[in-house]
DOMIKOL-298054 format. One record per residue (C-alpha): residue in three letters; chain; x, y, z. Coordinates in steps of 0.001 Angstrom, whole numbers, plus 500000, padded with zeros to 6 digits. Example, Ala and Ser with C-alpha at 12.3 -4.5 7.8 and 13.67 -1.06 7.14 Angstrom:
2
+------+-----+--------+--------+--------+
| type | mol |      u |      v |      w |
+------+-----+--------+--------+--------+
|  ALA |   A | 512300 | 495500 | 507800 |
|  SER |   A | 513670 | 498940 | 507140 |
+------+-----+--------+--------+--------+
//
This chain:
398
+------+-----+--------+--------+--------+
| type | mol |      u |      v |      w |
+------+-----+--------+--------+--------+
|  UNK |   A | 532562 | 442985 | 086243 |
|  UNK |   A | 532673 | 444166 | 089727 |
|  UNK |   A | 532388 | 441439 | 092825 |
|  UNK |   A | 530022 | 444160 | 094875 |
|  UNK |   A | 530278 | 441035 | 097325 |
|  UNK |   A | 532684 | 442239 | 100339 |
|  UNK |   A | 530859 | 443621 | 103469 |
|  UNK |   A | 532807 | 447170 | 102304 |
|  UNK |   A | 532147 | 447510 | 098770 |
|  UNK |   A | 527974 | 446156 | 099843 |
|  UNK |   A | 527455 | 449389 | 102902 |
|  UNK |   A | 528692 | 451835 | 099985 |
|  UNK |   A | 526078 | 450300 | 097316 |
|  UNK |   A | 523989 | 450990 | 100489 |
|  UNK |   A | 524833 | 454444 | 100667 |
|  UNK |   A | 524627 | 454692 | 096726 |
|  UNK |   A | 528341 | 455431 | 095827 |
|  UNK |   A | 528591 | 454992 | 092036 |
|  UNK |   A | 529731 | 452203 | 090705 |
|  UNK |   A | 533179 | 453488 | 089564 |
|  UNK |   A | 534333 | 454058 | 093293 |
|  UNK |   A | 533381 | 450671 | 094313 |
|  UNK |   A | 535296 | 449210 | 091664 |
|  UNK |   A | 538044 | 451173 | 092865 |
|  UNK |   A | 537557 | 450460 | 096511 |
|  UNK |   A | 537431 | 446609 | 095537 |
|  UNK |   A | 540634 | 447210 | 092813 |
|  UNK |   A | 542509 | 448465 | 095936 |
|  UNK |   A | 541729 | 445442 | 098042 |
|  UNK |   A | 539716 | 446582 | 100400 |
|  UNK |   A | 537115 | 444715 | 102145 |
|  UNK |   A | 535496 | 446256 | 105204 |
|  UNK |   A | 534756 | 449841 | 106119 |
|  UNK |   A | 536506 | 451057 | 109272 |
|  UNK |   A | 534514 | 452934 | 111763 |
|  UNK |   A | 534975 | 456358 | 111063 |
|  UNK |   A | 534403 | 455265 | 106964 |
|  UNK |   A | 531031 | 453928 | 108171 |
|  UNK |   A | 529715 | 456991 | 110175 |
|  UNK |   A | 531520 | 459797 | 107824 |
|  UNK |   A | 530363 | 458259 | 104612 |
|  UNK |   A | 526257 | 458475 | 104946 |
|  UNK |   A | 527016 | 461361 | 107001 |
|  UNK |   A | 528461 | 463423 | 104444 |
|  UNK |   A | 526952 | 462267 | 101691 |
|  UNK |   A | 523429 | 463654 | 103464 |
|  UNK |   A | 525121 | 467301 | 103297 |
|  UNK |   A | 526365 | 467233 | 106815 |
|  UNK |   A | 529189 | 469348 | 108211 |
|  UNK |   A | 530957 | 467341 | 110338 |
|  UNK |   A | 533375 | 467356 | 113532 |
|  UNK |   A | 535243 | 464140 | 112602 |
|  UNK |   A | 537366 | 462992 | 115885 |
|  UNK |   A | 539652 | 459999 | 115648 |
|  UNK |   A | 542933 | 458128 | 115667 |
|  UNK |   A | 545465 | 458203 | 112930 |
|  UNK |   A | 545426 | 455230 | 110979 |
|  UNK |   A | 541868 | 454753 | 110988 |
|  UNK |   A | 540791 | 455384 | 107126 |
|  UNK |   A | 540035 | 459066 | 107375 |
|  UNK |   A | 540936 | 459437 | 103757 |
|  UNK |   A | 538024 | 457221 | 102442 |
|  UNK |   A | 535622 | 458428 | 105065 |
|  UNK |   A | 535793 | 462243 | 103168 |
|  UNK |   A | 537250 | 461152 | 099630 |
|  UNK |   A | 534418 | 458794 | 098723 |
|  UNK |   A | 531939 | 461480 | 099268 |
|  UNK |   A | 533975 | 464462 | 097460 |
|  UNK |   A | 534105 | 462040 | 094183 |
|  UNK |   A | 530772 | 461418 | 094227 |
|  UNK |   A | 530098 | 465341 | 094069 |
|  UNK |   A | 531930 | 466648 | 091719 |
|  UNK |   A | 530130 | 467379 | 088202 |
|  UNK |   A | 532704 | 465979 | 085676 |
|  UNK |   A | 531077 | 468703 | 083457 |
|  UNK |   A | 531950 | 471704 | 085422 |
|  UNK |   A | 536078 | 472880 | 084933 |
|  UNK |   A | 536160 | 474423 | 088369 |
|  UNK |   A | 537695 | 474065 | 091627 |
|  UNK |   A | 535038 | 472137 | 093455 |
|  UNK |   A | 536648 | 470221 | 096522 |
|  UNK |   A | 539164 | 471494 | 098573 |
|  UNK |   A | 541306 | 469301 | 101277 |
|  UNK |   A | 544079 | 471214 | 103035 |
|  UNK |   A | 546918 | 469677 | 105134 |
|  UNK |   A | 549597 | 470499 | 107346 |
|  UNK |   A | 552435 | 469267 | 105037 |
|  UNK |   A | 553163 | 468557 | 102124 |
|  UNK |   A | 553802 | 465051 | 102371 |
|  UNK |   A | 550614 | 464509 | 103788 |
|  UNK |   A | 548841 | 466793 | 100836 |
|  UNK |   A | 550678 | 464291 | 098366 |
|  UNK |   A | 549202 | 461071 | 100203 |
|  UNK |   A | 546419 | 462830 | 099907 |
|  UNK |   A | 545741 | 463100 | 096743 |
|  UNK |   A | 547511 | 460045 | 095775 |
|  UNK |   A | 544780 | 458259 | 097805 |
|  UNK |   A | 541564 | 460283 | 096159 |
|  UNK |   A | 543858 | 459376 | 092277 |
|  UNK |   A | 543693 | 455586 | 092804 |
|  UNK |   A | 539830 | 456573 | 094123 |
|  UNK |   A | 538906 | 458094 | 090899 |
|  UNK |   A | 540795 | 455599 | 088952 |
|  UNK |   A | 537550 | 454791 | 087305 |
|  UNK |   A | 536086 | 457961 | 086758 |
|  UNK |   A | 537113 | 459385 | 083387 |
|  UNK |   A | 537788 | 463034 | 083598 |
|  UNK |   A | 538161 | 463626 | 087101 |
|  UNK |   A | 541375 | 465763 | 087671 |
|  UNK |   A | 543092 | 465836 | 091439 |
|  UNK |   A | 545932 | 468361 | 091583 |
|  UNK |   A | 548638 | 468739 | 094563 |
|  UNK |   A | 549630 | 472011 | 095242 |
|  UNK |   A | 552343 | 472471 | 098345 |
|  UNK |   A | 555348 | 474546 | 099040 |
|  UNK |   A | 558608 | 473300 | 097887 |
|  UNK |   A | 557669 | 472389 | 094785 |
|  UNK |   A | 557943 | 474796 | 091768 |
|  UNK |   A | 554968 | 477284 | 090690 |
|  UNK |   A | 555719 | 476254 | 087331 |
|  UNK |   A | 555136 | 472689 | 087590 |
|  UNK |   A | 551494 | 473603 | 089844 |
|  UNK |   A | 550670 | 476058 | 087281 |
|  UNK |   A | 550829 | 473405 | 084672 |
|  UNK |   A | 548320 | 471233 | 087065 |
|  UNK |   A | 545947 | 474139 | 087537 |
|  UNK |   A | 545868 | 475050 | 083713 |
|  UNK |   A | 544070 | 471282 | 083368 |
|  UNK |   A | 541453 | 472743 | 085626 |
|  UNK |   A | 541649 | 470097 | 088464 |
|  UNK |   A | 537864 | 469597 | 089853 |
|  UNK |   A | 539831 | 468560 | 093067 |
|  UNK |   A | 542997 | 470467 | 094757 |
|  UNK |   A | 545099 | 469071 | 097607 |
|  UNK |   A | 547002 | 471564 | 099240 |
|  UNK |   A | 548896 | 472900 | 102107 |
|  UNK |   A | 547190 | 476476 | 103157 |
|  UNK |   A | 550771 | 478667 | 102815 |
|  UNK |   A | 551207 | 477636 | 099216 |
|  UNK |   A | 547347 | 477270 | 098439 |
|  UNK |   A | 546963 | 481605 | 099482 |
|  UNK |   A | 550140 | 482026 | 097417 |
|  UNK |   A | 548274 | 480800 | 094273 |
|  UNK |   A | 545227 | 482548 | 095205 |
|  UNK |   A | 547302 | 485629 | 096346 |
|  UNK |   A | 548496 | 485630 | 092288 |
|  UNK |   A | 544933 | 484652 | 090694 |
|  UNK |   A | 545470 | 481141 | 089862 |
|  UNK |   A | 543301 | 479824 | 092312 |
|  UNK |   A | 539760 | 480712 | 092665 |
|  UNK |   A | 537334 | 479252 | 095405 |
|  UNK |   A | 534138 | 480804 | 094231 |
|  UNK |   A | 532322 | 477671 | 093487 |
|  UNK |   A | 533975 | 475590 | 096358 |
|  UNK |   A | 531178 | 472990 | 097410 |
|  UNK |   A | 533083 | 471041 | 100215 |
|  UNK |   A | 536178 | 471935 | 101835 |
|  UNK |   A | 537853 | 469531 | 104521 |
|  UNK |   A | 540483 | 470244 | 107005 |
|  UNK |   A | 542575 | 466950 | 107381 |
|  UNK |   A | 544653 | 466771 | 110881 |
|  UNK |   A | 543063 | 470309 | 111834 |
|  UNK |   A | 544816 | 470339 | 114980 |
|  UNK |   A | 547994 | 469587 | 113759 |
|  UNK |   A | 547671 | 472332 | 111098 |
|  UNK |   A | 546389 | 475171 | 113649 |
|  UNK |   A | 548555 | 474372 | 115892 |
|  UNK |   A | 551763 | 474821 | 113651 |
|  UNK |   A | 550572 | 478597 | 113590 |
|  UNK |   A | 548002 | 478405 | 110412 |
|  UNK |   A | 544827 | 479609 | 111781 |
|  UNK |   A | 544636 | 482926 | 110109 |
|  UNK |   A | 546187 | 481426 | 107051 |
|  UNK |   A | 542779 | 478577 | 107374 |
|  UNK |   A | 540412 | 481369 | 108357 |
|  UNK |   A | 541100 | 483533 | 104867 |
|  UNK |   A | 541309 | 480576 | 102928 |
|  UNK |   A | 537798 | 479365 | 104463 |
|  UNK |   A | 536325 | 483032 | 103544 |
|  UNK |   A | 536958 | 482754 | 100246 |
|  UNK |   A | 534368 | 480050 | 099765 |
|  UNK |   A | 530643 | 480261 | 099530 |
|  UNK |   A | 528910 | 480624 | 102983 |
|  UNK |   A | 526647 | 477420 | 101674 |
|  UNK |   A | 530007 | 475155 | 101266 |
|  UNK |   A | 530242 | 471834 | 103473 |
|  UNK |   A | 533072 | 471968 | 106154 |
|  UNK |   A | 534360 | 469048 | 107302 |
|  UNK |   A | 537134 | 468508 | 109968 |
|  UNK |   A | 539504 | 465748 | 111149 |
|  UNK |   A | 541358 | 465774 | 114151 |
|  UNK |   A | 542852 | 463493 | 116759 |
|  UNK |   A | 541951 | 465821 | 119655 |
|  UNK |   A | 539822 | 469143 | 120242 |
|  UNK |   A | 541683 | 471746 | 120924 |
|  UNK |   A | 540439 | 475550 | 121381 |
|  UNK |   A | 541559 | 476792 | 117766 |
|  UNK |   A | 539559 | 473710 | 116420 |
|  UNK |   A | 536720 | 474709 | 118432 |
|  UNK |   A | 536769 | 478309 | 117324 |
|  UNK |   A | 537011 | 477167 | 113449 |
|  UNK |   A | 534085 | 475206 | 114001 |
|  UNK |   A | 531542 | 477654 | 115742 |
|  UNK |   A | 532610 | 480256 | 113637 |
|  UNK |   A | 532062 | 478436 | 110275 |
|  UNK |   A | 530182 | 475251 | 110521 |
|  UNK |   A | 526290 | 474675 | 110691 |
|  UNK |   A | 524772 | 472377 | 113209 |
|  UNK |   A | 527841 | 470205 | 112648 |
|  UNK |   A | 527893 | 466546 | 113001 |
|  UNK |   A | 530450 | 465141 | 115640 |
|  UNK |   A | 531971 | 461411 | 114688 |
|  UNK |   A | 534104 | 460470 | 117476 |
|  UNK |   A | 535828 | 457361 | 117151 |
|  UNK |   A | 538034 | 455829 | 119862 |
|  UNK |   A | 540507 | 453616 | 119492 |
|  UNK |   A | 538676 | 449674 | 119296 |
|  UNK |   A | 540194 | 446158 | 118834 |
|  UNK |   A | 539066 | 445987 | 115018 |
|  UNK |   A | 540772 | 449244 | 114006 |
|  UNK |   A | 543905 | 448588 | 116382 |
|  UNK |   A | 546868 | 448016 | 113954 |
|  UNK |   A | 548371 | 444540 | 114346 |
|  UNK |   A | 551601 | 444797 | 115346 |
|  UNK |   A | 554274 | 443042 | 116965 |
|  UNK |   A | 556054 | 445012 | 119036 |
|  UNK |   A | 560013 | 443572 | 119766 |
|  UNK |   A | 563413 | 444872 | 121917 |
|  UNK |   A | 566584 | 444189 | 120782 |
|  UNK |   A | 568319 | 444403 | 123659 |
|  UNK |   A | 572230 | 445214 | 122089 |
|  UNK |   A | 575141 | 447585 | 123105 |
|  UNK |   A | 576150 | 451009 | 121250 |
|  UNK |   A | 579356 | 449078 | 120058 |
|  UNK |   A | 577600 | 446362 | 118788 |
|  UNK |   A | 574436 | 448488 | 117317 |
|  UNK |   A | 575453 | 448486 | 114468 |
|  UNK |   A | 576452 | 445167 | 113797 |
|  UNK |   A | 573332 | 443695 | 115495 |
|  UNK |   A | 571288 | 446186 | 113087 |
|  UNK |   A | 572188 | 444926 | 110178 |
|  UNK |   A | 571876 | 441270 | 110984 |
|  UNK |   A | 568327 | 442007 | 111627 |
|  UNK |   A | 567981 | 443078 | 108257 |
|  UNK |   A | 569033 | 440098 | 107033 |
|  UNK |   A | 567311 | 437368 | 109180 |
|  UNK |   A | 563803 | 438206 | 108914 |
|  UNK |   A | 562113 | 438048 | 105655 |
|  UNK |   A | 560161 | 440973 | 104717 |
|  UNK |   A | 561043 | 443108 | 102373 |
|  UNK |   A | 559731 | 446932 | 103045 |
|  UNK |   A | 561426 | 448674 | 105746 |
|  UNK |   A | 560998 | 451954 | 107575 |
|  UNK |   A | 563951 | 452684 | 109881 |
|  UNK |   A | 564037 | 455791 | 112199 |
|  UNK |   A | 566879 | 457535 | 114156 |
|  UNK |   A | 566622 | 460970 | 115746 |
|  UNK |   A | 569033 | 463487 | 114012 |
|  UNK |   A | 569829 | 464198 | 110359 |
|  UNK |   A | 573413 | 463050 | 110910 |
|  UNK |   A | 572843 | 459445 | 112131 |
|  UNK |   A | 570032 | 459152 | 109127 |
|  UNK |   A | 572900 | 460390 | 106747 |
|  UNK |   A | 575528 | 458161 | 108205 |
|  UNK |   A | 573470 | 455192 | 108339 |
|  UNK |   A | 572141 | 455460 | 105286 |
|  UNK |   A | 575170 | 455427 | 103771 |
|  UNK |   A | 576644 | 452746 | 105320 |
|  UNK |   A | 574064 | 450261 | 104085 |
|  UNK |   A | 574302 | 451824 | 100236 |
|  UNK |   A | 578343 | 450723 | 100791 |
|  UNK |   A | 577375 | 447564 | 102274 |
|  UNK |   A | 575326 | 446993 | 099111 |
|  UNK |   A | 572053 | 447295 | 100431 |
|  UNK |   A | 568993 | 449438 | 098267 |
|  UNK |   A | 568595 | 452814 | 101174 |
|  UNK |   A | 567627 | 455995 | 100866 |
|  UNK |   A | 567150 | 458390 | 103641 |
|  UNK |   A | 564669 | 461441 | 104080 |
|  UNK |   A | 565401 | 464263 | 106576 |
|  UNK |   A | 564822 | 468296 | 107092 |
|  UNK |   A | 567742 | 468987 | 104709 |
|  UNK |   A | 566742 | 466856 | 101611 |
|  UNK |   A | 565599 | 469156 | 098865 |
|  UNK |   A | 561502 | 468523 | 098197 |
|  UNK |   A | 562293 | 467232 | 094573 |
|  UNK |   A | 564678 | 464410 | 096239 |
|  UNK |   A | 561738 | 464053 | 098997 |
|  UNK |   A | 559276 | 463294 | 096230 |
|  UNK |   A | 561434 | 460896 | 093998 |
|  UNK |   A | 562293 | 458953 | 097073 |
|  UNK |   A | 558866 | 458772 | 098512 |
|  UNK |   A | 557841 | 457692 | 094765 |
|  UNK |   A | 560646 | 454940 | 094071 |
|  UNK |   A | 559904 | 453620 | 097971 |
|  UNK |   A | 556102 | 453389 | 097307 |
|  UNK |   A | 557012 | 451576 | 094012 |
|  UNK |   A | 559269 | 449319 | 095551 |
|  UNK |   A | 562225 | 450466 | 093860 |
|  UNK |   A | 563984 | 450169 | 097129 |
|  UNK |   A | 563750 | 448042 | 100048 |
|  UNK |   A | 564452 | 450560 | 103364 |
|  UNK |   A | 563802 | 454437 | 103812 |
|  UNK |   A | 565684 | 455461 | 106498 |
|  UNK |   A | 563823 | 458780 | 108212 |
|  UNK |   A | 563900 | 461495 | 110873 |
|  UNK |   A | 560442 | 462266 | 112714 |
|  UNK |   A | 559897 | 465671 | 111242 |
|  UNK |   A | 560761 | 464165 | 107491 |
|  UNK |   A | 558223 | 461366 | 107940 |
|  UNK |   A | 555521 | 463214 | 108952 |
|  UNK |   A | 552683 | 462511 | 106447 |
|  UNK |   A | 553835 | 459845 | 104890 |
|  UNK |   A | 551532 | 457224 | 105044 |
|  UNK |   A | 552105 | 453934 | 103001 |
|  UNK |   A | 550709 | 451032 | 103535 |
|  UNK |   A | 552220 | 447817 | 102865 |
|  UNK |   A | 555408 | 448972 | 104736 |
|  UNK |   A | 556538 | 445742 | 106719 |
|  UNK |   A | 558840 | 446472 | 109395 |
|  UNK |   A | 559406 | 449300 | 111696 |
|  UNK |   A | 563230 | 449995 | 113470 |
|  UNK |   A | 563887 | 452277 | 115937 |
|  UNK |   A | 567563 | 452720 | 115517 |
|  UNK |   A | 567420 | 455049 | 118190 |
|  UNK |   A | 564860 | 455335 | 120665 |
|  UNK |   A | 562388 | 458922 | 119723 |
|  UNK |   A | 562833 | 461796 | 122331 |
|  UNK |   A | 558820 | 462217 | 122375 |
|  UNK |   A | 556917 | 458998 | 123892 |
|  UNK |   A | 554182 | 460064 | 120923 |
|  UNK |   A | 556455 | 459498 | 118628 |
|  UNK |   A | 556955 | 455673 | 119427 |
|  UNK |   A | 553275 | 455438 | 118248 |
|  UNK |   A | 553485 | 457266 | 115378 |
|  UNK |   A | 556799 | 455548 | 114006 |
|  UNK |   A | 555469 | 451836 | 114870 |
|  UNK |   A | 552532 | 453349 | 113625 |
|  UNK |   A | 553530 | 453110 | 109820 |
|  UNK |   A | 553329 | 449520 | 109692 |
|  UNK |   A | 550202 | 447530 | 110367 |
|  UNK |   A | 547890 | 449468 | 108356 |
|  UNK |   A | 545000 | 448797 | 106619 |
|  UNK |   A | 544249 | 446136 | 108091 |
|  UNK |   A | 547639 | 444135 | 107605 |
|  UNK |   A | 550013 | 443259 | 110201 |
|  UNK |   A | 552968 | 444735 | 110804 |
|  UNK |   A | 556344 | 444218 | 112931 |
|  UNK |   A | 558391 | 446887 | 114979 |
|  UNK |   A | 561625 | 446453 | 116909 |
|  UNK |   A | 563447 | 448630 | 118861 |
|  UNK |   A | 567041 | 448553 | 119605 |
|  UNK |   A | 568130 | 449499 | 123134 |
|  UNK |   A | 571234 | 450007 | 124830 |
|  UNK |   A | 571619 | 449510 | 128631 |
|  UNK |   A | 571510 | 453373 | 128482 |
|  UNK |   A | 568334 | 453471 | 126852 |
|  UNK |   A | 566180 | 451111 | 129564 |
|  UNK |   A | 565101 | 453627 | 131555 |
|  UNK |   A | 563755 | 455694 | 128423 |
|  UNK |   A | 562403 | 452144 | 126897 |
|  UNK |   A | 560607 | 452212 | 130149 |
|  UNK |   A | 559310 | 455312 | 129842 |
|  UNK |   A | 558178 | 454657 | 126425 |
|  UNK |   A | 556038 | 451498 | 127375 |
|  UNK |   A | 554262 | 453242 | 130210 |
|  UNK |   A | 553216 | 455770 | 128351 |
|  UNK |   A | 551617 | 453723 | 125762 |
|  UNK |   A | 549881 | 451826 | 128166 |
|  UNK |   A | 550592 | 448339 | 125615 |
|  UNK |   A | 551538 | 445132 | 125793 |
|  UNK |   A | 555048 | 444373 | 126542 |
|  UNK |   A | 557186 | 443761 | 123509 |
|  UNK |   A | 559140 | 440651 | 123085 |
|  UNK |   A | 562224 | 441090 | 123904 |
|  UNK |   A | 565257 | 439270 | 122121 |
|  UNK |   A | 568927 | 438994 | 122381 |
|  UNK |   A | 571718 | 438588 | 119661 |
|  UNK |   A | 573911 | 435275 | 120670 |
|  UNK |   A | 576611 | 436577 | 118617 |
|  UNK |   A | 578876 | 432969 | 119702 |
|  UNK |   A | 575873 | 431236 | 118140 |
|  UNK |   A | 574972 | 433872 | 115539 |
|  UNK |   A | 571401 | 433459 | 116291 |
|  UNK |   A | 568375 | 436167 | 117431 |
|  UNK |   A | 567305 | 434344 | 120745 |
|  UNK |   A | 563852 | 435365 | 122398 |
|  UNK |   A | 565150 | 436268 | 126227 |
|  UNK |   A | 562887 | 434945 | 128616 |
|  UNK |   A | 562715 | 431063 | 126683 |
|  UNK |   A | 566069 | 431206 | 124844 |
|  UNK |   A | 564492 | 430248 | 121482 |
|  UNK |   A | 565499 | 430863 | 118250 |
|  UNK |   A | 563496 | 434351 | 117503 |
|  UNK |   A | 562630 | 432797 | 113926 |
|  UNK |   A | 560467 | 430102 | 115192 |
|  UNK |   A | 558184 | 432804 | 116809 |
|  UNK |   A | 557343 | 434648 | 114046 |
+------+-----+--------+--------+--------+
//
């Protein structure tokens, strides 16, 4: 029996979700709706395309995946919900996400389909006939190119991170892949900005669409603590790993900016004993996906990552963000400390900077406008993580 009780699980009996996607929405532990879940939800459920314009990290998954569910006629064995994505890690989130949605829902198939992966393997998926496909638009017109894919009886179609997508040089790739569903289909787009591609998408195939904009507020702010480790590039190192072993979580994403330092790093905490594995442009997508399984499982306790490798993924009880080095983008400070802090949980990020790095640390915290980070210091005499400005022991302020 089902506690419909929580102010979440009580708007969607409100927007009359079935009873099987509440239960799942409660079996994940969710409680509230986030802002863009509350205006997408009723929106799409009316039959609404929709301009959807909002932060990452917000719940855009459950804003469209609690409608699609609820459309999809179990009794029908044809494509009838399309989402496509930039990448595939973000296709697999994806439709891990809509899975542990339609846990409840008995017969309900959900199929990934992304480059890198083997046709053989996504023809076995398709030959289940999946009322749901996730899928990046390259691979996606390869299947339809070969007649394992139609989109005949597609009855909503959403473009997740649109902007992201067109920008990386899809558009015509979105445009034939939107033609080849009925005229009559839903469209519905998420992106964190407008740009002109987005704009063109939309006039040319949405009616009277719906814009959601959602900007960033205090409720749907991640929590996160935000530290410096103010160390030495001799020292790094050593100052690294003792701040692996002070604080007690136990789910770490750590980021550096080339595919050499994650390799080397990496493999100095698997000889140091600790449980690493590392993801960058060079590991082969079946390695990708076993890591990115055995990390969401908890088989291991820190993923070590390039920017470009860890685009998409999105888990969410990931603990701790490091910046082993400091990113080259400013946007991609918020994006790493991003990773931590969702749904709704709190989250920790520390940075560790050289004298070299200042300047750029600088740089970094102007341009996201936040609240200055802690910032600590090792007392290596003392062996003890100090906070600078009071000289306390770090562990007392956590």
């Amino acid at each position: 029996m089902v506690d419909n009780s929580s102010p979440g699980s009580a708007l969607l009996k409100e927007y009359d979700i079935s009873r099987e996607v509440i239960q799942a929405f409660e079996w994940k532990g969710f409680r509230e709706l986030t802002s863009i879940q509350a205006k997408c939800i009723p929106d799409m459920m009316a039959g609404h395309d929709i301009i959807g314009i909002a932060p990452t990290g917000t719940g855009k998954t459950l804003g469209f995946g609690i409608p699609m569910l609820e459309y999809v006629n179990l009794k029908d064995p044809v494509i009838q919900e399309v989402v496509l994505a930039p990448t595939r890690e973000l296709a697999q989130q994806i439709a891990d996400e809509l899975t542990d949605l339609a846990h409840f829902i008995k017969g309900l198939r959900i199929a990934a389909i992304y480059g890198g992966q083997s046709f053989a393997k996504q023809l076995q998926a398709l030959q289940k006939k999946p009322q749901i496909i996730v899928a990046t638009p390259g691979r996606l017109l390869d299947h339809m190119s070969r007649k394992n894919i139609r989109l005949d009886f597609v009855h909503t179609m959403v473009l997740d991170e649109a902007d992201e997508m067109l920008k990386m040089g899809f558009v015509e790739d979105v445009q034939k892949i939107i033609d080849s569903t009925p005229e009559s289909r839903q469209l519905v787009m998420f992106s964190a900005t407008t740009n002109q591609d987005v704009l063109t998408i939309s006039w040319k195939y949405q009616h009277d669409p719906i814009q959601i904009t959602v900007p960033p507020r205090e409720e749907d702010k991640p929590d996160i603590r935000q530290y410096i480790v103010e160390t030495d590039q001799k020292r790094k190192f050593d100052h690294f790993r003792y701040l692996l072993d002070i604080i007690d979580y136990h789910r770490f994403m750590v980021f550096c900016n080339t595919k050499g330092m994650t390799s080397i790093l990496c493999e100095k905490l698997q000889r140091l004993g600790y449980k690493a594995e590392c993801l960058h442009g060079d590991v082969k997508q079946s390695i990708r996906d076993r890591v990115m399984q055995d990390f969401r499982r908890g088989k291991f306790e820190i993923l070590v990552a390039t920017d470009v490798a860890a685009r998409g993924i999105d888990v969410d009880d990931v603990d701790v963000v490091i910046n082993y080095d400091l990113p080259e983008k400013n946007e991609y400070y918020v994006h790493r400390i991003g990773r931590t802090g969702r749904a709704r949980k709190s989250g920790v990020s520390f940075s560790l900077v050289c004298f070299r790095d200042l300047v750029r640390m600088d740089e970094v915290l102007k341009y996201t406008n936040d609240v200055k980070p802690v910032t600590l210091v090792v007392d290596d005499e003392m062996d003890t993580l100090c906070v600078k400005e009071t000289g306390e022991p770090f562990m007392e302020t956590l």
